[in-house]
C-alpha positions as CSV (number, residue, x, y, z in Angstrom):
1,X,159.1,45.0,56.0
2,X,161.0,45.9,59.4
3,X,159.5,42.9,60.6
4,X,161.1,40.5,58.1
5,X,164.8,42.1,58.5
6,X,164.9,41.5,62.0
7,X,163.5,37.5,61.8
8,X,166.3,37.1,58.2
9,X,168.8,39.0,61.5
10,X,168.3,36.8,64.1
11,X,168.4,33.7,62.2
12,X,171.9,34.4,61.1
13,X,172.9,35.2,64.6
14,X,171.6,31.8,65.9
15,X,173.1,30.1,63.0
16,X,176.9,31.7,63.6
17,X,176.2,30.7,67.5
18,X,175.8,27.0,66.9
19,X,178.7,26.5,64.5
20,X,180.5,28.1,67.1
21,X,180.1,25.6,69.8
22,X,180.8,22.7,68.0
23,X,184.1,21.9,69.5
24,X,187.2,20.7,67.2
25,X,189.1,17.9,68.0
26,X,193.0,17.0,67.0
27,X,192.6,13.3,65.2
28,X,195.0,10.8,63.3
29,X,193.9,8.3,60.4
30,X,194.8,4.8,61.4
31,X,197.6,3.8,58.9
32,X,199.9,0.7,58.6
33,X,203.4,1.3,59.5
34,X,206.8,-0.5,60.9
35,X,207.0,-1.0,64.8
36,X,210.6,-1.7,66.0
37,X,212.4,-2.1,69.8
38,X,215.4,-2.5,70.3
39,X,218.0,-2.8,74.0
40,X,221.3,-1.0,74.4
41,X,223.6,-3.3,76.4
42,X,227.2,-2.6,77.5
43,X,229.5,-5.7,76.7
44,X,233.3,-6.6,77.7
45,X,235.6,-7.8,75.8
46,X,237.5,-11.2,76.5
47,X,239.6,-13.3,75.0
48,X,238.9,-16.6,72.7
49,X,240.8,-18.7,74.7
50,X,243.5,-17.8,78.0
51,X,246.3,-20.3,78.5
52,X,248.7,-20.9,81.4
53,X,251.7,-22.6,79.5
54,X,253.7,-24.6,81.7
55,X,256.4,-27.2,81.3
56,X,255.7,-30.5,81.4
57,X,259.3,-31.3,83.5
58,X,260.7,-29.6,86.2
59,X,263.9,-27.6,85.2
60,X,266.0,-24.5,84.8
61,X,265.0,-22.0,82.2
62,X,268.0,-21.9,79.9
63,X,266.5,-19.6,77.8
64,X,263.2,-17.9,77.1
65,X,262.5,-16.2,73.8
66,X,258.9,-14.2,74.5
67,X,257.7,-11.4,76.7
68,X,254.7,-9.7,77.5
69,X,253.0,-8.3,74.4
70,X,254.6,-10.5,72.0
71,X,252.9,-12.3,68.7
72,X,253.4,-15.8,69.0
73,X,252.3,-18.8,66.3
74,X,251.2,-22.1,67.1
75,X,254.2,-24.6,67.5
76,X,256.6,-21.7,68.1
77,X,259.1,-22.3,70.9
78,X,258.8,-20.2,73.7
79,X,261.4,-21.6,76.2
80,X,264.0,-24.4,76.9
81,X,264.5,-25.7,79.9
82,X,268.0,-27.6,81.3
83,X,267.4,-31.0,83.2
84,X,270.7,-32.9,83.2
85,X,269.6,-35.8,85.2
86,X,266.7,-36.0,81.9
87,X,269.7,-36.5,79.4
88,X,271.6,-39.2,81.6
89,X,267.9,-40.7,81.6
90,X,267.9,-40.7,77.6
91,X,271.2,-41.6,77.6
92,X,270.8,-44.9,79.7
93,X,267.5,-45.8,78.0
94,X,269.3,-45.5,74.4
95,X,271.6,-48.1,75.3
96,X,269.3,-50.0,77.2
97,X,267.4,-50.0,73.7
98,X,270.2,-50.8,71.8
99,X,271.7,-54.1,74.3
100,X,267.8,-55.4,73.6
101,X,268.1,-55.5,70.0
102,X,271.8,-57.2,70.3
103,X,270.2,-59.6,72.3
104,X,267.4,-60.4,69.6
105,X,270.5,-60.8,66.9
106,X,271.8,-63.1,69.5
107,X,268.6,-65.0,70.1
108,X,267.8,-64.9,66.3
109,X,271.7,-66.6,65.9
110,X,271.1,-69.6,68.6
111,X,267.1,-70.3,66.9
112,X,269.2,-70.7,63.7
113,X,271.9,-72.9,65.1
114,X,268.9,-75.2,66.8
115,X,266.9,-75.6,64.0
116,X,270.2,-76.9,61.9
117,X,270.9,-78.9,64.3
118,X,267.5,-80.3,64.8
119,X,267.0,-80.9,61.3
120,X,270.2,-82.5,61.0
121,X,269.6,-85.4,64.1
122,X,265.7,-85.3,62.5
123,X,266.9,-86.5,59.3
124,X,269.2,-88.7,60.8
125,X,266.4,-90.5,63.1
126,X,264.4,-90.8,60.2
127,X,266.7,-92.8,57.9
128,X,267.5,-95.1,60.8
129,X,263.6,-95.7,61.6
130,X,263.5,-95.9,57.9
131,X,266.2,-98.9,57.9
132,X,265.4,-100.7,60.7
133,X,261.3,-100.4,59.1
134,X,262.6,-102.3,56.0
135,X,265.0,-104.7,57.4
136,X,264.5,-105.8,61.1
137,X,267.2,-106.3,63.3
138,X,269.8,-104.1,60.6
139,X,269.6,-101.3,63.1
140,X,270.2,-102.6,67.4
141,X,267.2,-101.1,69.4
142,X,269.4,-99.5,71.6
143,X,270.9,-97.3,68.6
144,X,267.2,-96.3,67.6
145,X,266.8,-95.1,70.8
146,X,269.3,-93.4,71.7
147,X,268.6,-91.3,68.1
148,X,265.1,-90.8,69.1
149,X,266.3,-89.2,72.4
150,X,268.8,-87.0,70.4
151,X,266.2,-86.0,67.8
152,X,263.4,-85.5,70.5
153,X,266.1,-82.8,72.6
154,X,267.1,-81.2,69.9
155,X,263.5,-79.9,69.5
156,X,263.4,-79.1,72.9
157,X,266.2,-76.7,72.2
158,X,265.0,-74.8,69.5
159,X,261.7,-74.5,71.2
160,X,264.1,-72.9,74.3
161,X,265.9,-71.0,71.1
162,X,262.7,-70.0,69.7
163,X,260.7,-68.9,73.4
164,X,264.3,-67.2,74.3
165,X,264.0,-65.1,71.0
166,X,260.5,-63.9,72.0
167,X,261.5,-62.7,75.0
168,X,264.5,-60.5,74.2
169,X,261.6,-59.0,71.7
170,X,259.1,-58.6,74.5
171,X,262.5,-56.8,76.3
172,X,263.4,-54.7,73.4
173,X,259.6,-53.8,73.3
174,X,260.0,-52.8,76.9
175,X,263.1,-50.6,76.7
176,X,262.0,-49.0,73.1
177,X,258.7,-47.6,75.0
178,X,260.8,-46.5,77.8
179,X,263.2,-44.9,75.6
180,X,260.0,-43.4,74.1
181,X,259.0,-42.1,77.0
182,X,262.3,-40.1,78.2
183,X,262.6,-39.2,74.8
184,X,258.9,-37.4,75.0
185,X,260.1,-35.7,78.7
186,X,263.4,-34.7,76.7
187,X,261.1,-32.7,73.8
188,X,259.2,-31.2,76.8
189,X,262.0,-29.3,77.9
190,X,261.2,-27.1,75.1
191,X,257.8,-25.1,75.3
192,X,255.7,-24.6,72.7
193,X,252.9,-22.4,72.0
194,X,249.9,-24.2,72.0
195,X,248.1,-21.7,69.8
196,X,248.2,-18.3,68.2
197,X,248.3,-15.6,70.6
198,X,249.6,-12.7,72.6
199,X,251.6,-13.2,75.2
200,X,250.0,-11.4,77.8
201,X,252.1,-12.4,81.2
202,X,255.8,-14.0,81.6
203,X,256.1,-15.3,84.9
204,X,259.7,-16.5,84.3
205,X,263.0,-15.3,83.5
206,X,266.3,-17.5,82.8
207,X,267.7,-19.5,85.4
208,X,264.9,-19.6,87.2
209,X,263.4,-23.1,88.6
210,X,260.4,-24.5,86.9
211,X,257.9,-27.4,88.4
212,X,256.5,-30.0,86.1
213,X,252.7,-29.0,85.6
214,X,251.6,-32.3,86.1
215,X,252.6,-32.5,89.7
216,X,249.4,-32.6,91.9
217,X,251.7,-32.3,95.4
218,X,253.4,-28.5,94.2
219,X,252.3,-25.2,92.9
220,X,253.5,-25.1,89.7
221,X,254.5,-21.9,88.2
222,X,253.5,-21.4,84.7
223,X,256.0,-20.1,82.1
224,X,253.9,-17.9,80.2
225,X,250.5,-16.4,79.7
226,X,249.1,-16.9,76.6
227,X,246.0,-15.3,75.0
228,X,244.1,-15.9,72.0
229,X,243.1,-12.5,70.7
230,X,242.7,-12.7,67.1
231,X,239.0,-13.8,67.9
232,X,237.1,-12.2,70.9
233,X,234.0,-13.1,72.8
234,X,231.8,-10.7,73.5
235,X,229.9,-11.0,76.8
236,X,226.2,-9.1,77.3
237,X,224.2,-9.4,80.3
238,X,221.0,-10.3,78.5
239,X,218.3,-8.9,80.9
240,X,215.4,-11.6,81.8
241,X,212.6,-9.9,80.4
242,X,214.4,-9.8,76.8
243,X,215.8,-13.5,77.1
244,X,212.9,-14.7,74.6
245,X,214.1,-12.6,71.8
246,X,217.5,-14.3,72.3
247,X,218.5,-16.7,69.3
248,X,221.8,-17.8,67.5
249,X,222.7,-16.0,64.6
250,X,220.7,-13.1,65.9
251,X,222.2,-9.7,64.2
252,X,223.7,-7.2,66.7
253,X,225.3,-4.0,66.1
254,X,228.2,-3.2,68.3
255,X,230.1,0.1,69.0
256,X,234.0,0.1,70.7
257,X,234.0,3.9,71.7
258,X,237.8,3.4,72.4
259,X,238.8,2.9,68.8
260,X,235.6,4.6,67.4
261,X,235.1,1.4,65.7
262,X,231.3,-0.2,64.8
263,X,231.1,-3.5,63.4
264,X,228.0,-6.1,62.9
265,X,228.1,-9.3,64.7
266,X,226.5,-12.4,65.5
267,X,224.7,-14.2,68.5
268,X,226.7,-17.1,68.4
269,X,225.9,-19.0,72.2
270,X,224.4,-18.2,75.0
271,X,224.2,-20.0,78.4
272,X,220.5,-20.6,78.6
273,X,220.4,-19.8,82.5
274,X,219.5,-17.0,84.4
275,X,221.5,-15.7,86.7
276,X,219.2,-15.7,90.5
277,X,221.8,-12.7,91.6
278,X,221.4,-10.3,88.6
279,X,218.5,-11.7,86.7
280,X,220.0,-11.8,83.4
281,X,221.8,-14.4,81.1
282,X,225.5,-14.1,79.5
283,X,225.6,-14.1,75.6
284,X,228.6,-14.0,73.3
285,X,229.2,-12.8,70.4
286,X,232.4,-13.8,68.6
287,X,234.2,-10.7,66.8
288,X,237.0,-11.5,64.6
289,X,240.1,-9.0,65.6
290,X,242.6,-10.1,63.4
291,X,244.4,-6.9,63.3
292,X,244.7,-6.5,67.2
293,X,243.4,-3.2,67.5
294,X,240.9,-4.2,69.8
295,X,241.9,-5.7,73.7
296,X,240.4,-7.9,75.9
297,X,238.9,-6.1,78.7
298,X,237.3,-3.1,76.4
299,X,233.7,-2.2,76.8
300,X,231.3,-2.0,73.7
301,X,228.0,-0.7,73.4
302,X,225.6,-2.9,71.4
303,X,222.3,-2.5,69.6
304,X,219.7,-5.9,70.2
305,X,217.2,-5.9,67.9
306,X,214.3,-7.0,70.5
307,X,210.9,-7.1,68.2
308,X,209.4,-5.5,65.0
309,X,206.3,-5.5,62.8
310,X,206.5,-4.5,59.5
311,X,203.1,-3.1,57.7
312,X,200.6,-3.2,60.8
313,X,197.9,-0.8,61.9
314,X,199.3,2.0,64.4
315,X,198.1,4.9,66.2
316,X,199.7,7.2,68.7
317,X,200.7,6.0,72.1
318,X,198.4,9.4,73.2
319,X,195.6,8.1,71.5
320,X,194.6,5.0,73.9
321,X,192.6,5.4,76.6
322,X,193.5,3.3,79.5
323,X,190.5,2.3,81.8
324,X,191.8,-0.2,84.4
325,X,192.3,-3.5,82.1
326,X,190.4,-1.8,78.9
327,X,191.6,-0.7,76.8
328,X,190.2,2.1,74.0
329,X,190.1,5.1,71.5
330,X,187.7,7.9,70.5
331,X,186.7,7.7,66.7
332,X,185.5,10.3,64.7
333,X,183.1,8.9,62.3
334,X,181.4,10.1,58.5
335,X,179.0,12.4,60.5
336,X,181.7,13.9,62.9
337,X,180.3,12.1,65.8
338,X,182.3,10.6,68.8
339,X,182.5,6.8,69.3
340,X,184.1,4.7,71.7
341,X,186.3,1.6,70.4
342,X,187.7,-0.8,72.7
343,X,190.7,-1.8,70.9
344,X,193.5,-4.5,71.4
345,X,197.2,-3.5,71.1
346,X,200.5,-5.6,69.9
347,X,203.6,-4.0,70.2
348,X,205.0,-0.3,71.8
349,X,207.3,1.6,70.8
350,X,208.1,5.1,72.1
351,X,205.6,7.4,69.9
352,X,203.8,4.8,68.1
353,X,201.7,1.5,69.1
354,X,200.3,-1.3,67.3
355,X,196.5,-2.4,66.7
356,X,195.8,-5.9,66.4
357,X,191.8,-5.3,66.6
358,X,189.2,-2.4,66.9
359,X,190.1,-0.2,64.3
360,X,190.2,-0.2,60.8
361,X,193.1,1.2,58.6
362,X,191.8,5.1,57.8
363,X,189.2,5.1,61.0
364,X,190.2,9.2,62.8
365,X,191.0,8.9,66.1
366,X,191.1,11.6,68.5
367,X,194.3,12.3,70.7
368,X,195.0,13.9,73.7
369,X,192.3,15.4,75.7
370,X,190.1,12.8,75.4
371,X,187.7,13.7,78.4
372,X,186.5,16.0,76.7
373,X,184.1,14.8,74.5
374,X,181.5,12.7,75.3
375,X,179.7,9.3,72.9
376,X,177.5,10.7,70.0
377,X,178.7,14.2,69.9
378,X,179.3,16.1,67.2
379,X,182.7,17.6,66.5
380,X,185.1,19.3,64.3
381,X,188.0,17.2,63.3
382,X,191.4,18.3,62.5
383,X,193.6,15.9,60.9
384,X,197.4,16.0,62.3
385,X,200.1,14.2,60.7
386,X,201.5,10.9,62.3
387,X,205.0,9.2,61.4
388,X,205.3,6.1,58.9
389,X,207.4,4.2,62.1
390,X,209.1,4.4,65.0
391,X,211.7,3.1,67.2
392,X,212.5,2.4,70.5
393,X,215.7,1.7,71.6
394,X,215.1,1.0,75.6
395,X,218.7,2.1,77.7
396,X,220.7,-0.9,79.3
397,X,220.7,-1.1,83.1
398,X,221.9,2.4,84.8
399,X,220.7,4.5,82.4
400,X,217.5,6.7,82.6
């Protein structure tokens, strides 16, 4: 009896023993989740379009209605200017213009008086030619011809009457398109805005002297500076490495800590080059600012939506096994033995990453301290929970 109690002892002994060194191991259940990265990038601020208004003839400012920070509409006048030698210009051209047309009323006169005139010694040569046609020798050769001649210069006048006409039109052309012309220069002494803006410089005040701007031989000074602020660009330094993710109409999320304003813009060009200096490529994005409170030159932080997966098999980062190019993972399998998987991998994010091959969606996989266990042994899993997604948001340039 003894003999039995100390065997049933023993067993129990050796029994608690080997459930004891069976080692546990921490493991996940493969699940689908949503993979996302995304790339902070500072941006400036600059304006739609910049404008140096200048006069289009050289003057004195006479007056100038705008100064720095003004609101200005498109068409509104800015400045005149005073160019007296201009208005005896216009003044000599108008009456060049209107000698021209007296000369057509002139011309138009003499044409009339020809063609009477013609028509009248016409007529006359005709009846005579007519007489002298039904009874030869009524009408003395010497008559008929000299009624011929007088018919024949006649219509060499009105063709002179006629030519001379057309000319004083080609004339009156000439001097209406120059009287056109100083006409245009005189509306150029006033300066208009070309757009709606701000005016962000004046570089002129009254009295002072202005260049034409279209003089090549002089540095022309402009009048104003005009900006167009109601719609700004938005310029990122796309790094290289995220250039492929870079498409029009792209989503972005940008942040002005200044006004502790966010808004949701567009990618709406880009330049399609690559800097060799900085190794990045400049992308706009066009914010509408039709209120003004945001300034060229501001900085905004922006949120570029780089890559994600929606629904796809993931595992921790912790749980791949890196072995030179190889990639793999420990599975804990129906018996609670160790196997090795080589896997394949898609996308990274911080915490999670994606398995495009290898595993299967509930498949336990061990993480961290994977040199531990060894192919085939046994094991006691514990399941740890893993989130649904994750999210990387890599830093822009300068920050760690």
């Amino acid at each position: 009896m003894s003999v039995l109690l100390v065997a049933c002892n023993s067993k129990g002994r050796n029994s608690e023993a080997s459930a004891a060194e069976v080692p546990s191991a921490a493991v996940v259940a493969v699940k689908r989740g949503d993979i996302t990265r995304y790339l902070n990038l500072a941006g400036q601020f600059q304006p739609y379009q910049v404008v140096d208004v200048h006069a289009k003839v050289s003057g004195y400012i006479r007056h100038i209605y705008v100064d720095i920070g003004d609101k200005v509409r498109a068409g509104q006048l800015l400045a005149v200017l005073e160019v007296p030698e201009l208005d005896a210009q216009l003044k000599g051209t108008t009456s060049e213009l209107a000698r021209s047309r007296d000369e057509i009323t002139q011309a138009q006169h003499n044409v009339a008086r020809a063609e009477a005139e013609y028509s009248a010694l016409h007529a006359n040569y005709i009846r005579l030619q007519q007489a002298a046609a039904a009874q030869p020798g009524l009408i003395a050769e010497q008559e008929l011809d000299d009624v011929r001649s007088k018919d024949m210069a006649s219509a060499a006048q009105l063709d002179a009457a006629k030519a001379a006409l057309s000319a004083s039109r080609q004339q009156s052309d000439v001097a209406n398109a120059d009287n056109e012309r100083v006409s245009a220069l005189n509306n150029y002494t006033k300066v208009i805005a070309p757009l709606d803006g701000v005016i962000i410089w004046r570089y002129a005040d009254t009295g002072a002297l202005i260049q034409a701007g279209t003089s090549s031989d002089v540095q022309s000074l402009p009048v104003v500076k005009l900006s167009q602020s109601s719609l700004l660009r938005l310029r990122l330094p796309v790094p290289e490495d995220a250039v492929q993710y870079i498409h029009e109409g792209e989503e972005i999320t940008v942040h002005v800590d200044a006004v502790n304003r966010s808004m949701t813009g567009k990618i709406v060009r880009f330049t399609r080059d690559v800097s060799l200096t900085t190794r990045t490529m400049e992308t706009e994005i066009d914010v509408e600012n039709k209120d003004l409170t945001l300034d060229p030159g501001m900085y905004a932080n922006t949120t570029l939506q780089l890559q994600r997966e929606s629904s796809v098999l993931t595992i921790p980062a912790q749980a791949v096994i890196h072995n030179g190019n190889r990639l793999s993972a420990l599975v804990v399998d129906s018996q609670n033995r160790v196997q090795v998987r080589n896997i394949t991998l898609g996308l990274e994010a911080a915490e999670l990453v994606e398995v495009k091959s290898g595993l299967n969606e509930g498949d336990r996989v061990i993480v961290g301290g994977q040199s531990k266990y060894q192919p085939g042994e046994v094991v006691k899993p514990q399941l740890q929970q893993t989130p649904s997604g994750d999210t990387e948001v890599e830093p822009r340039e300068g920050e760690q």
